[in-house]
C-alpha positions as CSV (number, residue, x, y, z in Angstrom):
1,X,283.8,-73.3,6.6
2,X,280.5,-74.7,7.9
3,X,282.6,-77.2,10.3
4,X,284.6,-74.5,11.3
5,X,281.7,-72.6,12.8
6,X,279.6,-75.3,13.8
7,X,283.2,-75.8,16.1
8,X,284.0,-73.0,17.1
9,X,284.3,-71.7,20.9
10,X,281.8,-69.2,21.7
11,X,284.3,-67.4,24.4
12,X,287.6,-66.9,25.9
13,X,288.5,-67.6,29.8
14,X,291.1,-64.1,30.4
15,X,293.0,-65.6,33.4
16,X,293.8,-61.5,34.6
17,X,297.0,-60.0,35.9
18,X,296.4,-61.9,39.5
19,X,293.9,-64.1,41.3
20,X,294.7,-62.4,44.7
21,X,291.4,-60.2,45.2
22,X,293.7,-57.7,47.5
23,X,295.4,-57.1,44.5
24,X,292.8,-56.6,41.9
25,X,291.3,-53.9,43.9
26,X,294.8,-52.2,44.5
27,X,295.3,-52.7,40.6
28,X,291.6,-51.5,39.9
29,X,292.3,-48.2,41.7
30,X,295.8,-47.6,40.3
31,X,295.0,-48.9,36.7
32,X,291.7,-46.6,36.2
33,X,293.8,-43.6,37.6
34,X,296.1,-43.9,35.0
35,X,293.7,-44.7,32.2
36,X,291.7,-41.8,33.4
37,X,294.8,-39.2,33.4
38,X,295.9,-40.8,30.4
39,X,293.0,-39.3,28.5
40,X,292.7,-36.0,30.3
41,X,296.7,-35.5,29.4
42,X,296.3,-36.7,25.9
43,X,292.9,-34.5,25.2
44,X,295.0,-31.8,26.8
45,X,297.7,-32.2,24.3
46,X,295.2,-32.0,21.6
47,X,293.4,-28.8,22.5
48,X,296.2,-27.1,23.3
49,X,298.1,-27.6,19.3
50,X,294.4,-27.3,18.3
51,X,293.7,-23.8,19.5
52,X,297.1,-22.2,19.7
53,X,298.3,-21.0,16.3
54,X,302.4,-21.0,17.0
55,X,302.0,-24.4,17.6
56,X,300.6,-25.3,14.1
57,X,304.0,-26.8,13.0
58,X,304.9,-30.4,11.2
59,X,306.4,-31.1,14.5
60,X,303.2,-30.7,16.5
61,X,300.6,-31.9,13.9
62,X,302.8,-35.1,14.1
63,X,302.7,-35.4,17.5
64,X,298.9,-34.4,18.1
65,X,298.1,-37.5,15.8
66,X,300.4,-39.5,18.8
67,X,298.5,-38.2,21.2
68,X,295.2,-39.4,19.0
69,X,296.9,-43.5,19.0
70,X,297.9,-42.9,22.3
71,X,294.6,-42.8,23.1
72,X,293.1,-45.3,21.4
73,X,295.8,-47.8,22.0
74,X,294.8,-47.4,25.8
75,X,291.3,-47.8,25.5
76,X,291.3,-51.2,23.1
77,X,291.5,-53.5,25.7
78,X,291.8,-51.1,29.2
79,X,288.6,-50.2,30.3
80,X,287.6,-53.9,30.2
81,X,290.8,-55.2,32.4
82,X,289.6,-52.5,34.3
83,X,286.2,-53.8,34.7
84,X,287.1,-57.2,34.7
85,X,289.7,-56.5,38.1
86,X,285.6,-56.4,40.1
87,X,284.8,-60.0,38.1
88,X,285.6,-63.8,39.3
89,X,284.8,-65.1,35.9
90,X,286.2,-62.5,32.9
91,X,285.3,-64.2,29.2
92,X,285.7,-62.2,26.3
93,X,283.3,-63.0,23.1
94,X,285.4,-65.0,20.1
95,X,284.0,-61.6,18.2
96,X,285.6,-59.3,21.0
97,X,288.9,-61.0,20.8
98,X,289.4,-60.8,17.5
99,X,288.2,-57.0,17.6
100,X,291.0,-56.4,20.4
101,X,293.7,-58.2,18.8
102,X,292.4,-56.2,15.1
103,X,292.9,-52.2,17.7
104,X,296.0,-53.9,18.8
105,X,298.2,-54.3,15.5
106,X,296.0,-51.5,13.7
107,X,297.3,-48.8,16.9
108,X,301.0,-50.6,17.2
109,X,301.6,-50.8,13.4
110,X,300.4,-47.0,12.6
111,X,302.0,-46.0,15.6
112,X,305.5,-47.4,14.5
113,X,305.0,-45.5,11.0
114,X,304.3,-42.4,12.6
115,X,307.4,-42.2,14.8
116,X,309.6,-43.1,11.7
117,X,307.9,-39.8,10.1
118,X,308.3,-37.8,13.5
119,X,311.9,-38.9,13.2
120,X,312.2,-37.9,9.7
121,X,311.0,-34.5,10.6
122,X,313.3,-34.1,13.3
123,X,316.2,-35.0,11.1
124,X,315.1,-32.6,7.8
125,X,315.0,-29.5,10.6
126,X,318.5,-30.4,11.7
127,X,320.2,-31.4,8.7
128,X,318.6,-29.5,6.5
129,X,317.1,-26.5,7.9
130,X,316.8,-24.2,4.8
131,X,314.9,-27.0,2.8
132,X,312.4,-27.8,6.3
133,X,309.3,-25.8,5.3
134,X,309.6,-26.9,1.5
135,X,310.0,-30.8,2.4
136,X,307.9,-30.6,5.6
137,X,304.6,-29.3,3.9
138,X,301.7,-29.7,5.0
139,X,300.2,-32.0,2.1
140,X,303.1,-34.1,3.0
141,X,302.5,-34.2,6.4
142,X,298.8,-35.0,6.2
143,X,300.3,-38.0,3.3
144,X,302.5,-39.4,6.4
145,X,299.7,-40.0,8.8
146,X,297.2,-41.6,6.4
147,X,300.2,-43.8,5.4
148,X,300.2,-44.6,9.1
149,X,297.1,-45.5,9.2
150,X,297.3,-47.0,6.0
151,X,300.5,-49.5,7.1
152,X,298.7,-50.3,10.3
153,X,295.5,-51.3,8.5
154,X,297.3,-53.6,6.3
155,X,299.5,-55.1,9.0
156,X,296.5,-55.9,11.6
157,X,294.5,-57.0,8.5
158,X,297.1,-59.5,7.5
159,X,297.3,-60.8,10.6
160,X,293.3,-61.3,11.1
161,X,293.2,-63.2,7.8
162,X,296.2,-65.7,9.1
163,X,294.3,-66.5,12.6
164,X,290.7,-66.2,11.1
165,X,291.6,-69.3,9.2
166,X,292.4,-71.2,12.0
167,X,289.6,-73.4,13.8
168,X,289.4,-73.2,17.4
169,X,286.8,-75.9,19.1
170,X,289.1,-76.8,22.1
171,X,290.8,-74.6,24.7
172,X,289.7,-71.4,25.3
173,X,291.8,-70.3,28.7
174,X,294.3,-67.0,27.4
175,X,296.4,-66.1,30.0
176,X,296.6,-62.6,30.2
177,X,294.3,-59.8,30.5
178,X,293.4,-58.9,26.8
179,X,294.0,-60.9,23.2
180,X,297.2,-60.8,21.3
181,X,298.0,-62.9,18.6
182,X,300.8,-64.9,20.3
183,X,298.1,-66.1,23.0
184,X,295.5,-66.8,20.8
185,X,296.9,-68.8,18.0
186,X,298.6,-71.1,20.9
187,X,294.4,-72.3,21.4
188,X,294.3,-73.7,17.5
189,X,293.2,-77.2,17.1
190,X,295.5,-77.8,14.8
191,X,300.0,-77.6,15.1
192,X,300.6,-74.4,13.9
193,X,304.1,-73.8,16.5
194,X,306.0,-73.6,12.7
195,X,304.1,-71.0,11.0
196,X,302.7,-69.7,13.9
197,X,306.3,-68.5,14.8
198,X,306.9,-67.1,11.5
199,X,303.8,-65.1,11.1
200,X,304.1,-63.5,14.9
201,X,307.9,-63.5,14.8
202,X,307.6,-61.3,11.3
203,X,305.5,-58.2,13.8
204,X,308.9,-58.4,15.7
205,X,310.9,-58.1,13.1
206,X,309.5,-54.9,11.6
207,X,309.2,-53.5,15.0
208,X,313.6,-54.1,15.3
209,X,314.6,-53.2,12.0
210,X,311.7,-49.9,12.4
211,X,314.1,-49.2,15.5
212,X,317.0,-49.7,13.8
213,X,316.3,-46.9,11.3
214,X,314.8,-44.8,14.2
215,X,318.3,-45.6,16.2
216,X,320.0,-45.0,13.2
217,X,318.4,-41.7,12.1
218,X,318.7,-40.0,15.9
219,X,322.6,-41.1,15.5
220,X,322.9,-39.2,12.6
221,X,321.4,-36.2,14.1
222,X,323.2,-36.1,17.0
223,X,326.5,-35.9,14.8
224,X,325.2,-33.4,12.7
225,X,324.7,-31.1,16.2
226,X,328.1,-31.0,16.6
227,X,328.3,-28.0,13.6
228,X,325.9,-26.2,15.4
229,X,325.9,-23.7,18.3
230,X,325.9,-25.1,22.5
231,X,322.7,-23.5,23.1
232,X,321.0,-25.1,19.8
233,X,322.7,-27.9,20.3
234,X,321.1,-28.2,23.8
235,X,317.3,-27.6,22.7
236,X,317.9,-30.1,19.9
237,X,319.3,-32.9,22.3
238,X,316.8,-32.4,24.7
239,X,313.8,-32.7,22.3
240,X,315.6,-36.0,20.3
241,X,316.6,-37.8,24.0
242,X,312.6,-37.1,24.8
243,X,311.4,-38.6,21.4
244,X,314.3,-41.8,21.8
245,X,312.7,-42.6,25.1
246,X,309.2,-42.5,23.3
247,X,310.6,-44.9,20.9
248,X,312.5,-47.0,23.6
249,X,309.7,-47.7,25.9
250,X,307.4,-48.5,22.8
251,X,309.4,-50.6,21.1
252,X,311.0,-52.2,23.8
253,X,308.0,-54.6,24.5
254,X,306.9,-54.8,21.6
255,X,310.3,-56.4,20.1
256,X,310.6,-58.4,23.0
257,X,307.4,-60.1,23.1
258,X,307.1,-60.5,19.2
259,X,310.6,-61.5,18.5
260,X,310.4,-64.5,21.3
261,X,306.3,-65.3,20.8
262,X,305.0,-68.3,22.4
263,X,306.9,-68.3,26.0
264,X,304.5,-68.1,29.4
265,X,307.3,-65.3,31.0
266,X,305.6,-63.1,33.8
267,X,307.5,-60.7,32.4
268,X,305.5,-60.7,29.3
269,X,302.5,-59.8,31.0
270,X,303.9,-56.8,32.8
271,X,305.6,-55.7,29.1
272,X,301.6,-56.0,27.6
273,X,300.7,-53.5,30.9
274,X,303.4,-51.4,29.9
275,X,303.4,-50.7,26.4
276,X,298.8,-50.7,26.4
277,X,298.5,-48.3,29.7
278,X,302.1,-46.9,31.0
279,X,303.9,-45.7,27.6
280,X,300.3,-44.2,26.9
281,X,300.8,-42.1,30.1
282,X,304.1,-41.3,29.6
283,X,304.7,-40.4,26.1
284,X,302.3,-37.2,26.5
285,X,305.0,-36.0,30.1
286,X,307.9,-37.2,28.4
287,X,307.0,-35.7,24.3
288,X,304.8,-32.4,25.1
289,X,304.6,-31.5,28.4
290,X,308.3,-30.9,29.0
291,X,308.4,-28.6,25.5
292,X,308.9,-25.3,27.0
293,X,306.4,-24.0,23.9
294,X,304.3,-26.8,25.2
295,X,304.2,-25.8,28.7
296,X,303.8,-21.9,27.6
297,X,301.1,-22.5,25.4
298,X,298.8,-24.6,28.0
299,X,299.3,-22.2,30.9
300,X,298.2,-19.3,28.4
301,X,295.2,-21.7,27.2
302,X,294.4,-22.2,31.0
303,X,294.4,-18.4,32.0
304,X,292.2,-17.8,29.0
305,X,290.0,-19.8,30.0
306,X,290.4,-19.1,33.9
307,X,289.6,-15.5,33.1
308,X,286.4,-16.7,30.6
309,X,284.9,-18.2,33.6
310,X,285.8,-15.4,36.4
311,X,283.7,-13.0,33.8
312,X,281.5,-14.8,33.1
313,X,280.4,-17.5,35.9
314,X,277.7,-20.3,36.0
């Protein structure tokens, strides 16, 4: 252990999204616009379940815990790309890296969990409405968050304990704009393309066959509509098609960069911007803000507090 940190590279080199400087400042604008609206939308989402009582559902306690990893999955490694678009020289501290790729797994891996239990929510309300309330209490509800957390703690730890046992004295250039495993294990001083492949390839895995069930699970759902009434039917489909695209675009990188790790692809970098600063965006538009309850309850929220300040002004 002594050799190891007697050895060990102080930094990374983070090569960036582009070396064009045109670009980085047309990528610093847009980025920070979309970090910035990311956590207005997010907050919004959270205020609004927060203070509105009809919205104090399983459904909705679920998905303001979303809107919590949503925002924390855009902020591990954002701001500093963000930052990082006005440098020439961006390094990132061993200790930072490893704190980056710890947010990363901990965000993905307790996200995953929770949008198995939103999905399990979803299908006891339509194939078993009479038994919803019972099942879907709130003891269990609070239980299925902490086990996300829970999962996604012992997923990023199990990872950290792999690469923290690896020396690094050599290489230090990660091409991309933030840490992931994938990157970072290719820098090791010593062969590790065998187990290294396993060990990434096994966070791909559980992201397909977590998929899978969620695929599965809508599936089922959908054929169960077909009992009930057209105009049920149509609310139901419209919230499941909203949480399948959630689930799509999230897993959709992830499975693709985990299941085929160690490949320089551009396309692997613009999958990272996706899934750590787009899906954040969109999942808040795409879950929430198109729910007609959603929608009602902000614009109520936003009159209350519209006619709050016209009595009562600064």
């Amino acid at each position: 252990m002594e050799g190891f940190n007697q050895t060990r590279v102080p930094e990374f080199v983070l090569l960036g999204l582009t070396d064009s400087p045109e670009l980085q400042i047309f990528f610093f604008v847009i980025f920070s616009l979309f970090y910035l609206m990311t956590m207005l939308a997010n907050c919004l989402i959270l205020l609004t379940i927060k203070f509105t009582s009809y919205l104090h559902s399983p459904m909705y306690f679920l998905l303001s815990n979303l809107s919590l990893i949503d925002m924390c999955l855009s902020s591990f490694a954002t701001p500093k790309m963000i930052m990082d678009l006005l440098t020439q020289h961006k390094t990132i501290s061993f200790e930072g890296c490893i704190s980056q790729i710890f947010f990363l797994h901990l965000f993905t891996g307790t996200e995953i969990v929770l949008l198995i239990s939103m999905s399990f929510d979803r299908y006891i309300a339509i194939c078993k409405p009479l038994h919803y309330s019972t099942i879907m209490s709130r003891k269990l509800c609070v239980g299925l968050v902490i086990t996300s957390w829970t999962v996604g703690f012992l997923h990023t730890a199990s990872q950290l304990v792999f690469m923290l046992s690896l020396p690094f004295c050599g290489p230090n250039v990660i091409d991309s704009f933030f840490c992931d495993l994938p990157l970072v294990i290719q820098l090791a001083c010593i062969d590790m393309y065998v187990l290294g492949i396993f060990m990434i390839s096994t966070s791909g895995v559980i992201a397909l066959v977590s998929f899978l069930l969620l695929l599965t699970s809508y599936i089922v759902v959908l054929v169960t509509l077909r009992d009930h009434s057209s105009t049920k039917s149509s609310k139901v489909l419209s919230t499941c098609t909203a949480h399948f695209m959630v689930v799509f675009m999230f897993f959709g990188p992830c499975i693709f960069i985990y299941v085929w790790p160690f490949t320089s692809f551009l396309v692997d970098k613009i999958l990272s911007v996706f899934y750590t600063i787009f899906t954040p965006f969109l999942n808040p538009l795409i879950y929430t803000l198109r729910n007609h309850e959603v929608k009602t309850a902000v614009k109520k929220l936003s009159n209350q507090y519209g006619n709050y300040g016209t009595q009562y002004p600064v």
